[in-house]
C-alpha atoms as one frame of an Amber mdcrd trajectory, in Angstrom:
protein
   0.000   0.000   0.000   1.566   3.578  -0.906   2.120   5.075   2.499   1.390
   9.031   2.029   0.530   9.559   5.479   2.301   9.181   8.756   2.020  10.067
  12.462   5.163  10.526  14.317   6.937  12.189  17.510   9.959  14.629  17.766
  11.656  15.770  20.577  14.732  18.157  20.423  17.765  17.720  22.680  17.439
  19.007  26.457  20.170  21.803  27.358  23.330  20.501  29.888  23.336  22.033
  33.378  25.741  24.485  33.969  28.187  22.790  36.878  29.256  23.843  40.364
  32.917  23.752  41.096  36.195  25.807  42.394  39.449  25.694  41.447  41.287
  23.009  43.859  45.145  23.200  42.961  48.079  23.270  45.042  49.144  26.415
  46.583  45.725  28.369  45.211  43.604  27.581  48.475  40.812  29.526  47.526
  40.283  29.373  43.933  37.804  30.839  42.431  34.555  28.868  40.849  35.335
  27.020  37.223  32.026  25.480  37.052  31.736  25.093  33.011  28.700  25.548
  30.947  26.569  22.722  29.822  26.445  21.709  26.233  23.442  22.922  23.878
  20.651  20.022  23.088  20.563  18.620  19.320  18.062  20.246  17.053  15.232
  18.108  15.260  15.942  18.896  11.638  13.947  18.220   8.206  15.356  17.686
   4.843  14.491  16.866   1.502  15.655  13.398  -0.178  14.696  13.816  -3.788
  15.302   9.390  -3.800  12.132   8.881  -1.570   8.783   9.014  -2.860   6.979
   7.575   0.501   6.256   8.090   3.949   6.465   3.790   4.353   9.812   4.159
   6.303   7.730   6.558   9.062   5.122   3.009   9.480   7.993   1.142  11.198
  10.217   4.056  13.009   7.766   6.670  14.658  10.099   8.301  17.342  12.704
  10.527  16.623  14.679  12.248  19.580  17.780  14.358  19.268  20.583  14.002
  21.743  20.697  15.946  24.986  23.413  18.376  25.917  26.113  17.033  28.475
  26.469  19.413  31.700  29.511  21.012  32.502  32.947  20.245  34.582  34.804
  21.502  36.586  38.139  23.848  35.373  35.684  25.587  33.156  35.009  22.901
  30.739  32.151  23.664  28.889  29.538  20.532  28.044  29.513  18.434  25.077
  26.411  19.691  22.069  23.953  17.188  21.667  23.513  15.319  18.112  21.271
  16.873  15.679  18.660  14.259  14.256  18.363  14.847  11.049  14.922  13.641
   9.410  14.585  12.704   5.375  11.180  13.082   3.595  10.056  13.275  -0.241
   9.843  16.389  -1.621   5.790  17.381  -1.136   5.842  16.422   2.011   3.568
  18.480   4.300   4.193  18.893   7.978   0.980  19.696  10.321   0.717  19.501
  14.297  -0.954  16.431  14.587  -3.707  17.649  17.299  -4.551  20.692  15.406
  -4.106  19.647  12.093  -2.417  23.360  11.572   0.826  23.233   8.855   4.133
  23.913  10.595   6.224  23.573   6.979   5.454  22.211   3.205   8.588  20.809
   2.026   8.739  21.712  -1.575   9.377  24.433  -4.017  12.384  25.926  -2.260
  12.002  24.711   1.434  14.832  21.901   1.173  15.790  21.985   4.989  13.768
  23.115   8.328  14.731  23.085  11.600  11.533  22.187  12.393  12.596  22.430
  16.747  15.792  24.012  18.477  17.681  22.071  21.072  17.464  23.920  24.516
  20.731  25.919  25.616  22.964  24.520  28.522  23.080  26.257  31.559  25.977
  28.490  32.962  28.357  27.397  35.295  29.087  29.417  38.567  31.852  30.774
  36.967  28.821  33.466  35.726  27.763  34.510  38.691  30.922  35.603  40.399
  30.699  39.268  41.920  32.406  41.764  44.334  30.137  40.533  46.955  29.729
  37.044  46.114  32.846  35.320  44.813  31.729  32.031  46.004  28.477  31.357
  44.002  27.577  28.179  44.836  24.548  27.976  42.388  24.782  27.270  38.696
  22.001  27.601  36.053  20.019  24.590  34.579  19.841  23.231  31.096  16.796
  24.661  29.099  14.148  21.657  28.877  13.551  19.958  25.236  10.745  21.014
  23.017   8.489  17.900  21.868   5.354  17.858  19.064   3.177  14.905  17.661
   3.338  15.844  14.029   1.246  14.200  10.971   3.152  14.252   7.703   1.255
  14.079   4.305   2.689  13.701   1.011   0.889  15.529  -1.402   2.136  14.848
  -5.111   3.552  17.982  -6.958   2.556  17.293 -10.218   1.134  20.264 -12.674
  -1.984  18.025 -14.237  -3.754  15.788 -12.073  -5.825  12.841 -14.246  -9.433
  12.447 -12.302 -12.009  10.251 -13.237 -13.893   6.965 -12.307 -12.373   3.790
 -12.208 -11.545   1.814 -15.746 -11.631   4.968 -18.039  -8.373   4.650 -18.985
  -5.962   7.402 -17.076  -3.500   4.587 -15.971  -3.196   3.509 -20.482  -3.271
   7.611 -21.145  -0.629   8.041 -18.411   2.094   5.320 -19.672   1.375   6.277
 -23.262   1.883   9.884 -23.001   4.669   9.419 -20.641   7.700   7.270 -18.985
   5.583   5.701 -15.908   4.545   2.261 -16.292   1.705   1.975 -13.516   0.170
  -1.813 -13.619  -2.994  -2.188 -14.760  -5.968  -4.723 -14.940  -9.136  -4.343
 -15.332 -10.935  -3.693 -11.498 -11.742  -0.970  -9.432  -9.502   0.428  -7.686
  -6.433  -1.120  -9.661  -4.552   2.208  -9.098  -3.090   2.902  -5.662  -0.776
   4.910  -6.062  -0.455   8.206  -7.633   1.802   7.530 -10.380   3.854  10.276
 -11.412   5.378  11.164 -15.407   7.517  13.504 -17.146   5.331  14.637 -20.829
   8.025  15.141 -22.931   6.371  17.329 -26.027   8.649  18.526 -29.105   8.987
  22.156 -28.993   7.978  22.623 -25.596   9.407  22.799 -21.941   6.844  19.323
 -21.326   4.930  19.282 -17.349   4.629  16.464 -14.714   1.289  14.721 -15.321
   0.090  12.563 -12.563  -3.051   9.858 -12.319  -4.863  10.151  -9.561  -6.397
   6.684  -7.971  -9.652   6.216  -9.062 -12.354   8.260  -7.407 -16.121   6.935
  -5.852 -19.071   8.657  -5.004 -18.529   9.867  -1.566 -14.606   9.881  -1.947
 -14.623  13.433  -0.301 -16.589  11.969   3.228 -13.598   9.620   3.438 -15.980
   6.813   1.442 -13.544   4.287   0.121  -9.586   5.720   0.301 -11.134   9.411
  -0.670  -9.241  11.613   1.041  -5.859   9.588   0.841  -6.349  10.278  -2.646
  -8.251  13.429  -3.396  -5.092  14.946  -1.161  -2.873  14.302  -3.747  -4.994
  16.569  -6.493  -3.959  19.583  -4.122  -0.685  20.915  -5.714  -2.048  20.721
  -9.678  -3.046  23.707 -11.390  -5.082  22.199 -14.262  -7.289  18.620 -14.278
  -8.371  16.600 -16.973 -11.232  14.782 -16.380 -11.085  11.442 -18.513 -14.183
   9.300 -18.619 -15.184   6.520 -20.891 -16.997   8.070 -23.509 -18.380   4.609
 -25.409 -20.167   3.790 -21.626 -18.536   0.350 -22.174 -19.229  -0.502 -18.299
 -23.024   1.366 -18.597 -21.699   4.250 -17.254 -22.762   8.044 -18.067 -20.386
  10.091 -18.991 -21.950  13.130 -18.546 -23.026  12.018 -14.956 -19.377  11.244
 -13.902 -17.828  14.489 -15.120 -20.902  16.076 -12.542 -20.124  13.488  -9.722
 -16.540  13.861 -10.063 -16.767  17.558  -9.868 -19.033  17.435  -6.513 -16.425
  15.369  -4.929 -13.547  17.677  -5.456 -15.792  21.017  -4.570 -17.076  19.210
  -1.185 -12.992  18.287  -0.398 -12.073  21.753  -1.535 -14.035  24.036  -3.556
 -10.780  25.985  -4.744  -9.676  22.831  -6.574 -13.072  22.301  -8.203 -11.979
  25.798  -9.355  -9.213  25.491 -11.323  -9.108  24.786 -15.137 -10.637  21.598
 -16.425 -10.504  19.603 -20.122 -11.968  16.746 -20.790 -10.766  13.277 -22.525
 -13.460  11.515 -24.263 -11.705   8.072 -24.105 -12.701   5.167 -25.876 -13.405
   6.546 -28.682 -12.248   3.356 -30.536 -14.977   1.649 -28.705 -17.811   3.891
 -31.040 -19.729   1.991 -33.162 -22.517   3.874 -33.784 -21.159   7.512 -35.723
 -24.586   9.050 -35.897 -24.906   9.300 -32.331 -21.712   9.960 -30.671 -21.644
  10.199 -27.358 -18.909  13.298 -27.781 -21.073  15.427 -29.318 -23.430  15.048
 -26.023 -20.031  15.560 -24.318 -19.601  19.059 -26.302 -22.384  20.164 -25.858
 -23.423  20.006 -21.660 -20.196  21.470 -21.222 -18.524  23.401 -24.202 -20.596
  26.374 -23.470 -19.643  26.112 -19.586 -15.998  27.093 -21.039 -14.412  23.567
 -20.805 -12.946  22.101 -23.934 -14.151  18.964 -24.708 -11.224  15.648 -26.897
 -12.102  12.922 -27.594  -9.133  10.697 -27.700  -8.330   6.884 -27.745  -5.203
   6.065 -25.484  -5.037   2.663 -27.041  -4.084   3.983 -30.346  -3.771   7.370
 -29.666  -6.074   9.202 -31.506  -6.371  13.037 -30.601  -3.806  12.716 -27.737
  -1.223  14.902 -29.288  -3.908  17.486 -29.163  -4.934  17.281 -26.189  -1.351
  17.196 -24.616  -1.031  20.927 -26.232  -4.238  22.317 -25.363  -2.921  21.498
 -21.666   0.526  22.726 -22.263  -1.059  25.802 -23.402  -3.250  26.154 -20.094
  -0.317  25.910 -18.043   1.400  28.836 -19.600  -1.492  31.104 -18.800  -1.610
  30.036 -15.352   2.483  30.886 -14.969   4.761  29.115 -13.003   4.530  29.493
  -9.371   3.868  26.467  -7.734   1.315  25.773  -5.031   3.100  25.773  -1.855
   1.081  25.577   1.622   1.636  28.448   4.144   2.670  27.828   7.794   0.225
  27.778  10.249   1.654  26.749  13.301   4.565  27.746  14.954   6.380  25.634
  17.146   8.321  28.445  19.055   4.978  30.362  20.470   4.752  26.786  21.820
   7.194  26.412  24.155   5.869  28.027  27.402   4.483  30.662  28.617   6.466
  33.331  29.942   4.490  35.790  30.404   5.726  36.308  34.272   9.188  36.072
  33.650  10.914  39.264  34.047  13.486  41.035  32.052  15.073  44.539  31.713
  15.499  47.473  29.040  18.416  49.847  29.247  21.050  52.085  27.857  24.551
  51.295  28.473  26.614  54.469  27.938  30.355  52.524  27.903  29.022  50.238
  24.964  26.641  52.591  23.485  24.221  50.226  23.393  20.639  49.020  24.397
  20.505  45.652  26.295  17.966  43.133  26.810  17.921  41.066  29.088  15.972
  38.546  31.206  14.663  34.845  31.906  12.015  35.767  29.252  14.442  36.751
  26.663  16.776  34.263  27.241  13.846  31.359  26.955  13.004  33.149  23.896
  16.248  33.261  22.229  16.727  29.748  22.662  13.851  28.408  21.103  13.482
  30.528  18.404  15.317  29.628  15.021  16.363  33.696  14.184  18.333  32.009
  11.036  15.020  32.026   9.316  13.154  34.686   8.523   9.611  33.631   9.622
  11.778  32.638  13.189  13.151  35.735  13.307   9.248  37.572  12.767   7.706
  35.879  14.989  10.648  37.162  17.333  10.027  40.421  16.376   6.554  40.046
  17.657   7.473  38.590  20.944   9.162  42.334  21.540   6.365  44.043  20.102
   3.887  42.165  22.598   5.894  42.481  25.728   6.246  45.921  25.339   9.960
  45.591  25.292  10.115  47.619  21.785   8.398  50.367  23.291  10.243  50.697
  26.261  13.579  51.207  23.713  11.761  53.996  22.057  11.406  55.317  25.907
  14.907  55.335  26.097  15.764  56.913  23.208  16.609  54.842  20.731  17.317
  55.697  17.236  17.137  53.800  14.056  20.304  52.243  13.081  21.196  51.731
  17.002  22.081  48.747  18.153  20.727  46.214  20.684  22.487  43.370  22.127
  20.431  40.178  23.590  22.786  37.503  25.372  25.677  37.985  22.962  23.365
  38.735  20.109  23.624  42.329  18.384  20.675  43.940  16.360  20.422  46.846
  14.560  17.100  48.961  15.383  15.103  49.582  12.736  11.020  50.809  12.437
């Protein structure tokens, strides 16, 4: 069975503690504390493997943890970083929190890597905490605690034109004719389980991925069947072609499927049942009877609607060529961008609230510099990824929310100033 759909748990690495210790060495009896910082946890990272095509290796592994960061020693030895896990997924590949159902990341187009959750940061040794009045801290700061998420990942086929229609009209014969792909077929319901993918190669053109969609059923979009497994992969495609078996050699009405077929998709998303349609008359072979075609019938229900009506034979055929550059054609209009899923979820608002944690604005006149600083920040800082930008905007809210970017503009601040955050510097801008 084609596995496009998996349920799995992450956990990033937990920070090290920082450690508690004082120098001990001969002739220094009272050395000062060397307690070492502890090591940063391992991230839980995403990345596209253009070699896999399904989820199946998430139905036998379903926990992935990253390693933990070691604490600290003594004579200011700082913790070893816990291993990054590194996770490998087909391009398409959507990532949603698995309660919600809300997309954290859609692994295609140009997303090729996500750190998807950030290890937590080790904890200072007492070495920090050494002052005029307190050279003897004997106190050091714990590891930040790992992040964790129950996530659902869906592989939704990025193909250009999806092939919809009922069962046994023919998109599996169309598909390996017109293409490379050499789906098996017989003649049952439901032969087609998996979305088979092809390259159409046509002379004097830039060609477009083409990919047959598993046969559809009345009630596909309530689940009915293995609806939604496959109506999910029709998401990405910017133009359909409905085929359907235009001779009625299994007593089917054309007409009626084309209607059917087009309820489904509206009821499992009515943008889809948007999009541009042509229809394949198949079977035209099958015709016997030329003074009643069943393709003029065809034309004319839905000609006039604005959807282009060939009839084509994929046995022998007939009227594909034509119907291969009518699509081609489509796609131009539409352009190239592809469809790529925005986030909706983001794993760093998350992680706590710390809403009660304090922290403090102000100006330091040696440095010339605003500093931040605080529990709050700190938390903040080391969940948040800041290497990317929607990371680094939802940062920018956190300060906007908590007031903290208002008390700069108390004290002063200009744009092009700069504000340093635990070692990190920022310029100020509106």
């Amino acid at each position: 069975m084609f596995a496009d759909r998996a349920k799995i748990y992450v956990r990033s690495g937990k920070g090290g503690d920082g450690h508690v210790s004082f120098r001990r060495e001969k002739y220094v009896p009272n050395g000062g504390p060397d307690g070492g910082d502890g090591g940063t946890g391992g991230d839980v990272i995403f990345v596209v493997d253009e070699g896999l095509n399904t989820l199946i290796d998430f139905r036998n592994i379903r926990k992935y943890k990253a390693g933990d960061g070691e604490p600290g020693d003594k004579k200011n030895c700082r913790g070893k970083d816990g291993r990054d896990i590194v996770i490998k997924v087909p391009p398409g590949t959507v990532i949603k929190e698995a309660e919600s159902g809300k997309i954290i990341a859609d692994m295609s187009g140009d997303n090729r890597s996500l750190t998807l959750l950030k290890g937590g940061r080790g904890g200072n040794g007492n070495q920090h905490y050494a002052t005029s009045t307190m050279q003897a801290p004997k106190y050091a700061q714990p590891g930040q605690p790992a992040q964790e998420l129950d996530l659902l990942l869906e592989l939704k086929v990025i193909a250009d034109v999806g092939l919809v229609g009922f069962p046994n009209v023919g998109k599996s014969t169309l598909l390996s004719r017109v293409t490379n792909a050499r789906p098996k077929i017989a003649n049952y319901h439901f032969t087609t389980l998996n979305p088979n993918l092809g390259v159409v190669d046509l002379e004097g053109t830039g060609g477009f991925v083409i990919a047959d969609i598993p046969g559809l059923i009345e009630g596909a979009s309530e689940g009915v069947g293995l609806g939604h497994e496959f109506l999910r992969h029709i998401e990405r495609t910017k133009v359909i072609i409905h085929i359907v078996d235009a001779a009625g050699t299994e007593g089917r009405d054309p007409i009626e499927d084309i209607y059917a077929i087009n309820k489904e998709l509206d009821a499992y998303n009515s943008e889809i049942a948007k999009r541009p349609q042509v229809i394949a008359a198949n079977k035209i072979d099958a015709i016997y009877d030329p003074d009643s075609s069943p393709v003029d019938a065809i034309k004319a229900e839905f000609e006039p609607k604005g959807i282009r009506v060939y009839p084509i034979s994929a046995v022998s055929g007939e009227g594909v060529k034509e119907l291969l550059y009518h699509v081609y054609e489509m796609l131009q209009n539409i352009g190239e961008e592809p469809t790529v899923f925005e986030q909706e979820y983001f794993p760093e608002m998350q992680s706590g609230d710390y809403s009660n944690e304090p922290f403090t604005v102000k100006y330091d006149e040696e440095e010339n510099e605003y500093v931040v600083e605080g529990p709050r920040i700190e938390k903040m800082l080391g969940y948040t990824n800041l290497e990317s930008e929607k990371g680094f905007l939802f940062f920018q809210k956190f300060l906007k929310d908590n007031g903290i970017l208002e008390q700069l503009e108390e004290l002063g601040i200009q744009e092009g100033d700069t504000v340093r955050m635990y070692g990190l510097s920022f310029d100020y801008y509106k």
